[in-house]
Structures are given as C-alpha cells and as structure tokens.
PAVODREN-520171 format. One record per residue (C-alpha): z, x, y. Coordinates in steps of 0.05 Angstrom, whole numbers, padded with zeros to 5 digits. Each point is the difference from the previous one (the first is absolute). Example, Ala and Ser with C-alpha at 12.3 -4.5 7.8 and 13.67 -1.06 7.14 Angstrom:
<rs>
{r {00156, 00246, -00090}} {r {-00013, 00027, 00069}} 
</rs>
This chain:
<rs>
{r {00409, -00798, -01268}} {r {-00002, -00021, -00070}} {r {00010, 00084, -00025}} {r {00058, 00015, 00048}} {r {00030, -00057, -00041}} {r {-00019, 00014, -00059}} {r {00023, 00078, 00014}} {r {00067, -00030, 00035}} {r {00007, -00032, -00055}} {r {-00011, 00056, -00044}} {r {00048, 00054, 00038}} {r {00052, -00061, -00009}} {r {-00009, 00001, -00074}} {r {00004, 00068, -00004}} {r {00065, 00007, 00040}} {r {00023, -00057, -00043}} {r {-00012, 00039, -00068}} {r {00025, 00080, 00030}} {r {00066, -00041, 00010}} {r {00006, -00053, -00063}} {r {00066, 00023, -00044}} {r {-00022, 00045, -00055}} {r {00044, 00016, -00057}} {r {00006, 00067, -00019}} {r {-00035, 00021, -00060}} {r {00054, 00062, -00015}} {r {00070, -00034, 00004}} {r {00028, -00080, -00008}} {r {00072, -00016, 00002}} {r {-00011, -00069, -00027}} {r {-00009, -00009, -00078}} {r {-00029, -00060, 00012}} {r {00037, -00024, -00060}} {r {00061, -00025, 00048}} {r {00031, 00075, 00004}} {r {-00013, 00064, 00040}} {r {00010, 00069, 00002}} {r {00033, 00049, 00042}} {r {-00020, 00043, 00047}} {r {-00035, -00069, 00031}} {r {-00032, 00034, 00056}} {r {-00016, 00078, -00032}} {r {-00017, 00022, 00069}} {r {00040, 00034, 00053}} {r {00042, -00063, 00033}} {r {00063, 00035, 00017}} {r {00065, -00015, 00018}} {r {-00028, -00076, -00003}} {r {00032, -00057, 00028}} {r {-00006, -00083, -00010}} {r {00006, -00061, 00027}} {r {-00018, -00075, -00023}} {r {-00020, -00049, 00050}} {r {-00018, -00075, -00036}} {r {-00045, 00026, -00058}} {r {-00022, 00064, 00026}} {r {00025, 00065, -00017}} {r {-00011, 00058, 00053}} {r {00017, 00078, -00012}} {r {-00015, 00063, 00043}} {r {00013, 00064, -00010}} {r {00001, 00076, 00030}} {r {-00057, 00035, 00023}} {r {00018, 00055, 00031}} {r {-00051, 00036, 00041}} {r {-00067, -00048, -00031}} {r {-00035, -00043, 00054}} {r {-00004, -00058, -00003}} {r {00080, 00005, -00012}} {r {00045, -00058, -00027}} {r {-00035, -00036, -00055}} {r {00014, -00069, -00018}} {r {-00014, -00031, -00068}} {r {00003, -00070, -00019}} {r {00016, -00032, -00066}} {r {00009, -00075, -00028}} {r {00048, 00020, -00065}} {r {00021, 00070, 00015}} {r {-00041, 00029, -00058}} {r {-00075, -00009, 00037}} {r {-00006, 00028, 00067}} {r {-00053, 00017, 00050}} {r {-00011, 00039, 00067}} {r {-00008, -00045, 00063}} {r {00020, 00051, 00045}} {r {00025, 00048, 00049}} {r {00060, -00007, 00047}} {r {-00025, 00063, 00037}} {r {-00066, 00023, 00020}} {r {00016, 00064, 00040}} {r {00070, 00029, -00002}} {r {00038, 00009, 00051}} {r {00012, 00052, 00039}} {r {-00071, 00003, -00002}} {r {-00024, 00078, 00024}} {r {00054, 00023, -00037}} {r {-00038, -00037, -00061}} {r {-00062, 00021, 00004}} {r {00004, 00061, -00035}} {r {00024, -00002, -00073}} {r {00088, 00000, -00006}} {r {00005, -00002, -00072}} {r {00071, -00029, -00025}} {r {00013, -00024, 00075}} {r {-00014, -00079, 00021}} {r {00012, -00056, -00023}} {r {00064, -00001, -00057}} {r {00038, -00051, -00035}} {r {-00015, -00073, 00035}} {r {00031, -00066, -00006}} {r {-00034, -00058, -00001}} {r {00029, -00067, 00019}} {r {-00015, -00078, 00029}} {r {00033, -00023, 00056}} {r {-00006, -00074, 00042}} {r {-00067, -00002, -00020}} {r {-00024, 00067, 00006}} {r {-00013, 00070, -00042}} {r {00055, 00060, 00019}} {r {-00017, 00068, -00021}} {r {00051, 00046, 00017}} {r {-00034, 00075, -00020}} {r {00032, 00071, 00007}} {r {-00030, 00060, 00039}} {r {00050, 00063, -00021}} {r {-00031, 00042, 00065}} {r {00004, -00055, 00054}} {r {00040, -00069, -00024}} {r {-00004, -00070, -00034}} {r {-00047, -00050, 00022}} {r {-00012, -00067, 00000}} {r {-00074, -00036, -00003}} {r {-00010, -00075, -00022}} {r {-00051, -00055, -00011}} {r {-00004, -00062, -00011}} {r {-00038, 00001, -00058}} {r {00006, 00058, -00056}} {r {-00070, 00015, -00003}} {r {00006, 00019, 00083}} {r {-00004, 00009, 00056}} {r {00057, 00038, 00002}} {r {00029, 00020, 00075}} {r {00002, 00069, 00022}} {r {00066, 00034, -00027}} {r {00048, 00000, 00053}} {r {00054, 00044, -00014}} {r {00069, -00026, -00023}} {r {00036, 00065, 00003}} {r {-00014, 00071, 00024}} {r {00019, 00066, -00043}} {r {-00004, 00051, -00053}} {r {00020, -00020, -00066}} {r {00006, -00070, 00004}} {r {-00039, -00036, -00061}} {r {-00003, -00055, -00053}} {r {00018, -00061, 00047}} {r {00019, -00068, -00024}} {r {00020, -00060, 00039}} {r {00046, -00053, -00015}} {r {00011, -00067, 00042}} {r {00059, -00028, -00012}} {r {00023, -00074, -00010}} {r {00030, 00003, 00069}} {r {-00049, 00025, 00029}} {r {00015, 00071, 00017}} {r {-00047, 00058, -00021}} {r {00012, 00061, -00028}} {r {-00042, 00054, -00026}} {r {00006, 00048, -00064}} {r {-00028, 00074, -00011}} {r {00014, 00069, -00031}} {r {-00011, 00073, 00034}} {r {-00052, 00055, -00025}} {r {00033, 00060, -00001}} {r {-00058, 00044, 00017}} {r {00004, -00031, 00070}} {r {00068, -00029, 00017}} {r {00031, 00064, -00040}} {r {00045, -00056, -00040}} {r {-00016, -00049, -00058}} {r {00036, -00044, -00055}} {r {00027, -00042, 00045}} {r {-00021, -00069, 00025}} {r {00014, -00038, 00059}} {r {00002, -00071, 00037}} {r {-00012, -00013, 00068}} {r {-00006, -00065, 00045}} {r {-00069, -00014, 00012}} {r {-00019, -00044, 00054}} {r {-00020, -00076, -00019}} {r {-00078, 00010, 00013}} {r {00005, 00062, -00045}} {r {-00028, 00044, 00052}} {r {00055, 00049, 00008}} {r {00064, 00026, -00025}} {r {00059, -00010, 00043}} {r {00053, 00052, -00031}} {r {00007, 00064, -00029}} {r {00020, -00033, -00069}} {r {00054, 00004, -00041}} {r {00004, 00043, -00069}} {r {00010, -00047, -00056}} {r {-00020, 00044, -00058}} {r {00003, 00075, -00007}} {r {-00038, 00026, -00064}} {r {00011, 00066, -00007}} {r {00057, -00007, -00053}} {r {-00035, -00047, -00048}} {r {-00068, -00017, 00021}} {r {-00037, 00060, 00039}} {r {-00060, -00011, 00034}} {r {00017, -00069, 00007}} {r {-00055, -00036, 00040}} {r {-00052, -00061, 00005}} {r {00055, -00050, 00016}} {r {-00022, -00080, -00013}} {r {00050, -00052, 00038}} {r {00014, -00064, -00033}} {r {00048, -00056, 00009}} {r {00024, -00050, -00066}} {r {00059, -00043, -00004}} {r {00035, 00036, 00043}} {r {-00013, 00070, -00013}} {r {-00034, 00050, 00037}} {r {-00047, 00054, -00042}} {r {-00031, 00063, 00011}} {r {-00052, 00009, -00052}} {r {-00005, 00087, -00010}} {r {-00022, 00049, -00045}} {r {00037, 00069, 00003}} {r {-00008, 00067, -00045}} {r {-00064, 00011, 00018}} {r {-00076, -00031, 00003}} {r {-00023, 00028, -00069}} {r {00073, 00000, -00043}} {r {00042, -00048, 00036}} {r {00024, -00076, -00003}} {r {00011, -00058, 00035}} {r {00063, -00015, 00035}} {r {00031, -00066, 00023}} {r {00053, -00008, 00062}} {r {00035, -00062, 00014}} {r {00052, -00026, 00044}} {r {00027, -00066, 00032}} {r {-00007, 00042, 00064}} {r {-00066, 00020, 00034}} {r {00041, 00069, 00022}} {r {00036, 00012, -00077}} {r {00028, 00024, -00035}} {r {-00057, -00010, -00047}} {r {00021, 00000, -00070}} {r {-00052, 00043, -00042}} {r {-00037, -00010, -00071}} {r {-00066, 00028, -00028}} {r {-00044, -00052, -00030}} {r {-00055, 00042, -00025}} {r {-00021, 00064, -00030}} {r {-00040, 00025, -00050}} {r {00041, -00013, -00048}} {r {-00043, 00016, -00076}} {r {-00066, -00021, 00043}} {r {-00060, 00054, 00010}} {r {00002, -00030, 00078}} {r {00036, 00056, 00035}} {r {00033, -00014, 00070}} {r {-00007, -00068, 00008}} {r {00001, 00001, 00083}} {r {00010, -00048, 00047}} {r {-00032, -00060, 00008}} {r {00005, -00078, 00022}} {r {00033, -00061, -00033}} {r {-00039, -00065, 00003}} {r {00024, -00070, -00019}} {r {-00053, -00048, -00036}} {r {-00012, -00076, 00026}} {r {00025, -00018, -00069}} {r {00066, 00042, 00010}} {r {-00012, 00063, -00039}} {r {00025, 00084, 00014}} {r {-00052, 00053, 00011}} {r {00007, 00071, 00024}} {r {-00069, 00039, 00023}} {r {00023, 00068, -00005}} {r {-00049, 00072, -00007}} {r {00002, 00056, -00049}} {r {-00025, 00076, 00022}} {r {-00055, 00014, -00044}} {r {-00012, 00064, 00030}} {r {-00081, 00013, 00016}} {r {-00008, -00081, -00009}} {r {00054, -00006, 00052}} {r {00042, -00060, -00001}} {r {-00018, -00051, -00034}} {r {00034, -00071, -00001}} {r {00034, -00045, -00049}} {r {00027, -00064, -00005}} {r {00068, -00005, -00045}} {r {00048, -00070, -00008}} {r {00057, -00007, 00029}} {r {00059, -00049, -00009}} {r {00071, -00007, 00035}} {r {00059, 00015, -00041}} {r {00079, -00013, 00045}} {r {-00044, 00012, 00054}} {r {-00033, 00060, -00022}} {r {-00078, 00009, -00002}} {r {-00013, 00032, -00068}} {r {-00075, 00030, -00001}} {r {-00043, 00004, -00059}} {r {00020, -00002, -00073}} {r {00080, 00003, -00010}} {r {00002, 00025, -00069}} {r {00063, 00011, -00018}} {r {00038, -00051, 00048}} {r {00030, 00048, 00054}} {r {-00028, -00036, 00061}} {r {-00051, 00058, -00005}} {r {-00076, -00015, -00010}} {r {-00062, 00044, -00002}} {r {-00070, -00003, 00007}} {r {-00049, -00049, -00042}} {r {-00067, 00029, -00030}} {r {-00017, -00070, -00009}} {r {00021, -00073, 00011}} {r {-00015, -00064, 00010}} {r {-00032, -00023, 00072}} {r {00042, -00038, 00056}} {r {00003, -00069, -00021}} {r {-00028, -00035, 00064}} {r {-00024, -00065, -00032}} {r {-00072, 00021, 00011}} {r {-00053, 00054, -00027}} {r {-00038, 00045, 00053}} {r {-00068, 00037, -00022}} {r {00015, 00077, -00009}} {r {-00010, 00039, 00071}} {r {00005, 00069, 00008}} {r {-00001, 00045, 00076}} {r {-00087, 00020, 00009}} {r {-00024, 00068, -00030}} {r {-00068, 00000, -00002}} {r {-00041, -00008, 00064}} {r {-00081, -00013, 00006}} {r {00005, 00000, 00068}} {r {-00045, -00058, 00015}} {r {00046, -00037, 00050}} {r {00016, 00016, 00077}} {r {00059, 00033, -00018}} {r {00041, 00050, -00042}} {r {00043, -00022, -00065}} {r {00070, -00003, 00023}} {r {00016, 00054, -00059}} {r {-00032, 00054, 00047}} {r {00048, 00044, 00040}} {r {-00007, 00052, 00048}} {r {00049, 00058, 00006}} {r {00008, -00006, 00077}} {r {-00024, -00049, 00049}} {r {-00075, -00005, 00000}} {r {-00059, 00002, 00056}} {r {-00046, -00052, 00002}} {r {-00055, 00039, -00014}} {r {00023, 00033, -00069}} {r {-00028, -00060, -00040}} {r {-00040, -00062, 00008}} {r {-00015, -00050, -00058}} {r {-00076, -00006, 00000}} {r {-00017, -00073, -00032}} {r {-00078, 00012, 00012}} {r {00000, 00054, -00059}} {r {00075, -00022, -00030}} {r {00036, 00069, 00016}} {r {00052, 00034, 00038}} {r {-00026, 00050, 00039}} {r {00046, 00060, 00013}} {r {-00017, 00043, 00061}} {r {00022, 00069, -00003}} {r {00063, 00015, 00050}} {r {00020, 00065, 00011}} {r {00052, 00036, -00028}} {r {00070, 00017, 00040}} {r {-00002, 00072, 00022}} {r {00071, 00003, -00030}} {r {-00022, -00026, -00066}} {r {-00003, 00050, -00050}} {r {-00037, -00055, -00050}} {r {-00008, -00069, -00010}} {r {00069, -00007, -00004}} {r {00008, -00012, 00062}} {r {-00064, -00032, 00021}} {r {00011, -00067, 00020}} {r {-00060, -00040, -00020}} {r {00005, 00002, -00074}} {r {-00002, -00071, -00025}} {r {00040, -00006, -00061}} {r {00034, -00060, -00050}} {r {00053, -00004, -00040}} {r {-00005, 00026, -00087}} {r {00000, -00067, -00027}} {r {00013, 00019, -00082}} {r {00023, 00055, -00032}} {r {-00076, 00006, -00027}} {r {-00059, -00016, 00030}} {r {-00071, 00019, 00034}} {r {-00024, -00002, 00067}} {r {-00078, 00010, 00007}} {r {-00027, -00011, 00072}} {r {-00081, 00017, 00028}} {r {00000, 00040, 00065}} {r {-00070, 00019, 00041}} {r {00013, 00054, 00051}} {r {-00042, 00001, 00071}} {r {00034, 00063, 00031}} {r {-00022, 00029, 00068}} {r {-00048, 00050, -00014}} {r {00018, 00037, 00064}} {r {00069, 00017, -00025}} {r {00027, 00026, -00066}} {r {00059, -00015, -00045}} {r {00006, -00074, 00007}} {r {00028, -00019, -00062}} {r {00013, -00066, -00041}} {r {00027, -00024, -00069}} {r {00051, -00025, -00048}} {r {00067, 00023, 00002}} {r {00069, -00007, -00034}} {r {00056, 00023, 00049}} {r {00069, 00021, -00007}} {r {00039, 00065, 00012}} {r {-00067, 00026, -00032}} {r {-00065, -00037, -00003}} {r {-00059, 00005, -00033}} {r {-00078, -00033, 00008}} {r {-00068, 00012, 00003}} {r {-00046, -00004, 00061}} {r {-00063, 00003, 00034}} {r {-00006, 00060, 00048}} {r {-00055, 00014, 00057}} {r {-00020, 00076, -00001}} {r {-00067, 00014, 00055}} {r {-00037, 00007, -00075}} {r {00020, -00078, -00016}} {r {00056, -00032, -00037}} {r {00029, 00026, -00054}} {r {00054, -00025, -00053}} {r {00063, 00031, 00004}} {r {00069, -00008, -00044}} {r {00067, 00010, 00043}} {r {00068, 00010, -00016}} {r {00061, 00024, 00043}} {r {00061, 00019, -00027}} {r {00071, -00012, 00033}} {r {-00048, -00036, 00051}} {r {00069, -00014, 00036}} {r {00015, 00070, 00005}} {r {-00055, 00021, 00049}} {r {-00047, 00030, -00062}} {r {-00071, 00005, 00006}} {r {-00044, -00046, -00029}} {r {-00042, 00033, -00064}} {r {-00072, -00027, -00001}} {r {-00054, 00012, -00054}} {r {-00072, -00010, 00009}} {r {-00029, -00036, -00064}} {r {-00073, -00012, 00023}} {r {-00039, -00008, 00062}} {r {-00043, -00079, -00002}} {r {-00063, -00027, 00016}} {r {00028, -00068, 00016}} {r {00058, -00017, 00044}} {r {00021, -00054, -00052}} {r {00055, 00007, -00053}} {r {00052, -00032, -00047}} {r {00066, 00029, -00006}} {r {00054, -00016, -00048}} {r {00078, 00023, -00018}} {r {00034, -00027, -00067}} {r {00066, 00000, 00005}} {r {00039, -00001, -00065}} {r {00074, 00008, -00023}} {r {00043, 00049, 00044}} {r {-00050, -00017, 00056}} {r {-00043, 00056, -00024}} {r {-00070, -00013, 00037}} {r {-00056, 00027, -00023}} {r {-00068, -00001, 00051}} {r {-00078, -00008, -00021}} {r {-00067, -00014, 00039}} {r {-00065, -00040, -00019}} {r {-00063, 00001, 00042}} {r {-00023, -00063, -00037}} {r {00066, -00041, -00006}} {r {-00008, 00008, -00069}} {r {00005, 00065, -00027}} {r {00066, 00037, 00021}} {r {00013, 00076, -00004}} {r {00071, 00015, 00005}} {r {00016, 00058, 00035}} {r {00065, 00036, 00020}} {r {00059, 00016, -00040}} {r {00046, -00061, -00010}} {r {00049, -00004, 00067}} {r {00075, -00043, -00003}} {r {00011, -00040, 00058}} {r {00060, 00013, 00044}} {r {00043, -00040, 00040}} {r {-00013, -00008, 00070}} {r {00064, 00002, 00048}} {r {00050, -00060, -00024}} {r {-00060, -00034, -00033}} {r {-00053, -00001, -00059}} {r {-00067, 00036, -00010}} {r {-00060, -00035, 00036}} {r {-00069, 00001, -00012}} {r {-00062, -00011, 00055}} {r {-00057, 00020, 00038}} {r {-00007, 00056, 00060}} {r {-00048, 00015, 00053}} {r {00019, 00058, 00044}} {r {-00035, 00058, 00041}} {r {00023, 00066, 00032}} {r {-00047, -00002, 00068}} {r {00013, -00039, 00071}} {r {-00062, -00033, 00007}} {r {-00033, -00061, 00039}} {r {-00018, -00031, -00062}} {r {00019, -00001, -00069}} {r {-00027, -00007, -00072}} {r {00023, -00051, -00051}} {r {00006, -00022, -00074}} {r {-00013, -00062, -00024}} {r {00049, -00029, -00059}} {r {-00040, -00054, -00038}} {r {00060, -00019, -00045}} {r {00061, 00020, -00018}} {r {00021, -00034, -00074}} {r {00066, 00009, -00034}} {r {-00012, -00009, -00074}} {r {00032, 00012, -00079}} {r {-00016, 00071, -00018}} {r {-00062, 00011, -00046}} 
</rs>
C-alpha cells in the first residue's frame, strides 16, 4: 500500500511539474524594468481579440485548421500571458475535419462575457458562425451550436445593448460569398444563439477601405463603434466607424497605421479597459513565416475618437509603439509567457501542441512511466501526395524570430512492414526535417524536404546513414529570416549538421510551425511507434 502511494504520489508530482508555467527562454515582452516590448506574444495569435473580467485579462485567437482549435490565453496586466486552454477539442463538422483543410476552419473570433458567462462567437467561411461558451475561460466549453448557416460569413462580433436587444457584427470573405469590404449588422436573438435577420449594410469599403474585415462592436457614451482594419492584412490600417445609430450612418476615421514605424499592417485587434481606467488596443502584425504576431499599443479618446498608438504629429492619428511603459494596474505580476518546451512527464500534452486535423485516440499517448510521448505511426491518406496533408503531425507555434529546438526520439517500428517513418519537422507551403525511417535492413537516418508541399510535389528524401541504435537527438536553429538549419547527434552532445540551410514558409493564413511526425504507408493490425523524450525550445548556440 505504502508504494502505490508513494508512486500516486509521484505520477501527481510529475503531472504537477509537465504543467507548472515556464517562461520561455527565447522571447519576454516584459523589461522587467516597468516597460515592455512589442510584438508581446512573437507567436502566431491572429486576428486576436480581448476581454477584461475583474482583474483578469482573456484573449483568443484564430486557428484555422489546428486541433485543438480556439486557444485561450490569460493575462493579469496585459503584458504576461499564459495558455489555459482550448475552446475546441475536435472541430466541427467533424469527418469533414479529419483530413487536413489548410486555410479552412476556424477564422476571426470574438470573445466576450455575458450574465456571468464566457461567449465566443467564431467564424467558419465553408459552413457558418458559431457560438460555444463556458462558464469559466479555462473550459469546458459547450459544443458549438451554430448561430448562422452559409458561405462567406466570418469575423462575428456581438453587441448587447443597454436595452437589451442583441445584435451581431461581421464582414464577408470574398473567396466564398463572391463579395467583400462591406460589413453588416443583424439582430441577434437575446441568448446569442442565432441571428434573426438578414442584416442591414452599414459600411461599404470598397471606396476607401478594401478588404475591410475583423469588425469589434463597442458601445461608449452613446456611440456605437465598429473597430476594422481595411487595405489589407500585411499593408493596411485600422479603421474606426461610429454612429448614434446601431444601423448608421457610421461616420469613418483611421486611427492607426504605420505611420514612420517598421510595424507594417497593424490588423485588427481588441480594445480592453483597465480597472484603473486606462485605453489599450491588442492588435497583430503579419510577419510573414513567423505569422502573426501580437502587440499591445495605448490608446486614449480624443472628441470621441479612439486614437491608437503614438500620435506624433497631433492629427488624431497614432501608430505602433516598439516600446512603452506597462498598464498601470496598481500591482506587479511575475513575467509569464504561453509553454514551449515540453518533457513530457505529465498525463497529458502541453497545450502549445496542435494537430492539423482532428486526431484518433490512438496517434499519441503521454507515457509518465518513462516521461515520453509516444507517437504511433498512422497511415498516410491515399490522396496525400506528402505530409502535407497527413493529419497527425503534431506541431507548435515559432515562438522568436531565433531560436533552437532539440528533441530525443527512439524509434520501435514494426519489423513486418517497411517505411514507417518519424522525425522533426518545420511545415509550411514547404517543409523541411529529419527522420527516422524503417527499411527490412533496419532504421536508417534520413533528411526530407518538399518543395511547394501545397502544390501536390513530391517529397525529396536523402539517406545520411543507416544506425545501430534506434535512439537520436535532433535539432533545427532557426535564425533571422526564419532560415532553419537541421543537425543530428547520437550522443546529445556532438551535432553534425547536415542539409543545406532551408527558409520556412508560411502555412495557409498562418506562420511556420515546427514538430514531431510518426507516419507509415501500410494497413496493418498493428503499428510501430517513436518515443519523444523531450522536446526543449531554447536561445540558439
């Protein structure tokens, strides 16, 4: 009796310690001298939006086709923030997701708190907006029910007015509907749970502000906004509609660009309110293979304007801040930063781990007797012309514009088959990795790369060496430019690089990410499997 509870106890701490806060070792917002820097999250958070509920700060943020989808970070001052969740574990419609969609998903969301409860409105361009909620940020969240049916429809935002009435915000994709630029309110039931009108147009953006989208609905002293950026994610600015009216006209005024600033595009985002009564806008910027990345900027009213950023020059015109001084919320938080590294010694997977479809159960299983994740192999799609389109590739965000990822990976493969395969990877349009490859000789160490990945093109793979142990260490640096260059140790301490050095690419509406594989080309009753002993995010050396 007494070792089950000393190894309860043991698998408790060990849970305990896989999921303590870290703080990354590659990029901190906060100075710690009473200042930060911008980008505060240098990670792929896009089209973020924020709430504040007491002290707390919540954001989420797209996530396209990754499972788990929806991710919600948590933050005491706005500068310091941390995972604590998902607000979807499988997405919905759920066949139709289990195969990689790249680009497709789950867009723009809106996050907002409502008689005591969490609303997060989130945009599917293929099939409608939804609507899941909790009780608590951290979850559970409900199943998404689905607000509105059709093609087209994204980036919703509610608003509950002060008598009472509903209404809810959002913009068209023009790849779907076959119109954009324009943005439109419609009655929204009082729950929330579904639209009750085909809308009205209240701002048409083809004239001054195309591409128009990622509408955020506020109410002060009177006024109804519409917080939008239009001219584009990468080289456009953020517009401002107001009216007296919830229908218009809405009188229009840009509040931010980039002005003499090196932060191009800055997109929409979220204004939050501070419990001691200060302006701040979370907004992103496209940093092409990073993806993009958020940043906080301060805001002030001006004739009841918002004015974003830095106004230089007076014109009711601001843009971005490098650096600045913190929120001034009376108190001092420790610096927090969203998990990188993983040992893998709890019962579960960081939440920084992604899959690009929705899983099976049996892809991977935390081990806590031997502190791994062990990846069985899965096989490949027939239609998949590489690991493009595989679905169990577990990836995470780029966290800095330079850093190194090392991980040790043993491989067990099933000797009756050939070809299982498993390894490091950075995806995008193209990706990049080494692996671990079963041949009927025994494994062998293999470098991949597959250009215009997207396109359907074949995956080039170069034998390096065949091993006499299933155990190795792999390691990409990536450096300025998100140029990643690959090595191998068979010791964990002496590294031969090998390949020629590879760019990252942007995957479809988001950043490079980097991660771990475990894949096979064979039906069979039972399947080989790699295990990961660590995964660590650290400086470049």
């Amino acid at each position: 009796m007494k070792s089950l509870l000393i190894g309860i106890g043991l698998l408790l701490s060990l849970t305990a310690f896989s999921q303590a806060p870290s703080t990354s070792k590659v990029w901190v917002a906060d100075n710690g001298d009473g200042t930060y820097k911008n980008p505060i999250l240098h990670a792929d958070y896009s089209d973020p939006d924020a709430i504040r509920v007491g002290e707390d700060y919540y954001m989420v943020s797209s996530s396209f086709e990754d499972v788990p989808g929806l991710p919600i970070l948590h933050s005491k001052d706005l500068v310091n923030w941390t995972l604590i969740g998902h607000a979807l574990k499988h997405l919905p419609p759920y066949e139709h997701f289990s195969l990689p969609r790249h680009g497709e998903g789950v867009w723009a969301p809106s996050l907002r708190y409502h008689q005591g409860e969490f609303y997060l409105y989130y945009p599917d361009p293929d099939f409608g907006i939804y609507l899941t909620k909790a009780k608590a940020a951290a979850g559970p969240w409900s199943e998404p029910l689905l607000v509105e049916g059709g093609k087209g429809l994204i980036d919703p935002c509610p608003l509950w007015d002060d008598d009472g009435k509903a209404y809810l915000v959002h913009a068209y994709a023009g790849s779907r509907a076959g119109i954009k630029s324009i943005i439109v309110v419609k009655k929204l039931s009082s729950d929330g749970t579904k639209t009750l009108d085909q809308g009205v147009l209240v701002y048409d953006g083809h004239e001054l502000d195309p591409t128009i989208e990622g509408p955020k609905f506020y109410k002060r002293n009177g006024w109804y906004y519409i917080f939008a950026p239009g001219g584009g994610v990468a080289t456009g600015w953020q517009t401002v509609l107001r009216s007296k009216n919830v229908y218009g006209p809405y009188e229009r005024k840009v509040v931010m660009d980039q002005g003499s600033s090196i932060i191009n595009g800055p997109h929409q985002g979220a204004w939050v309110t501070t419990q001691s009564g200060e302006d701040w806008f979370l907004h992103f910027q496209d940093k092409e293979a990073y993806g993009r990345v958020v940043h906080l900027q301060p805001m002030k009213w001006v004739a009841d304007w918002p004015v974003i950023g830095v106004d230089k020059d007076s014109d009711g015109k601001g843009e971005p801040v490098r650096r600045y001084k913190k929120p001034a919320i009376g108190k001092t938080y420790p610096v927090k930063t969203p998990a990188e590294s993983d040992e893998f010694n709890g019962t579960s997977l960081g939440l920084q781990w992604q899959w690009m479809a929705n899983p099976k159960a049996t892809w991977a299983f935390v081990n806590p007797a031997n502190g791994s994740l062990r990846l069985f192999t899965d096989k490949i799609p027939d239609s998949a012309k590489n690991i493009w389109n595989a679905p169990n590739v577990l990836l995470q965000k780029f966290p800095a514009e330079s850093f190194m990822v090392t991980t040790k990976l043993t491989f067990k493969p099933n000797t009756r088959i050939e070809n299982e395969k498993a390894g490091l990877v950075v995806m995008g349009f193209s990706y990049a990795g080494l692996a671990l490859k079963s041949r009927k000789e025994g494994i062998y160490l293999v470098q991949t790369l597959c250009k215009d990945a997207e396109k359907g093109k074949k995956e080039i793979e170069k034998e390096l060496m065949k091993l006499s142990e299933p155990t190795i260490y792999f390691r990409v640096k990536v450096t300025r430019g998100a140029k990643c260059s690959f090595s191998y140790s068979l010791d964990g301490k002496t590294f031969t690089n090998t390949g020629e050095e590879f760019t990252a690419e942007v995957g479809r509406w988001k950043g490079a990410k980097v991660g771990v594989f475990c894949t096979r080309e064979t039906n069979i009753n039972d399947s080989g499997y790699a295990d990961v002993d660590w995964f660590r995010v650290e400086p470049v050396q």
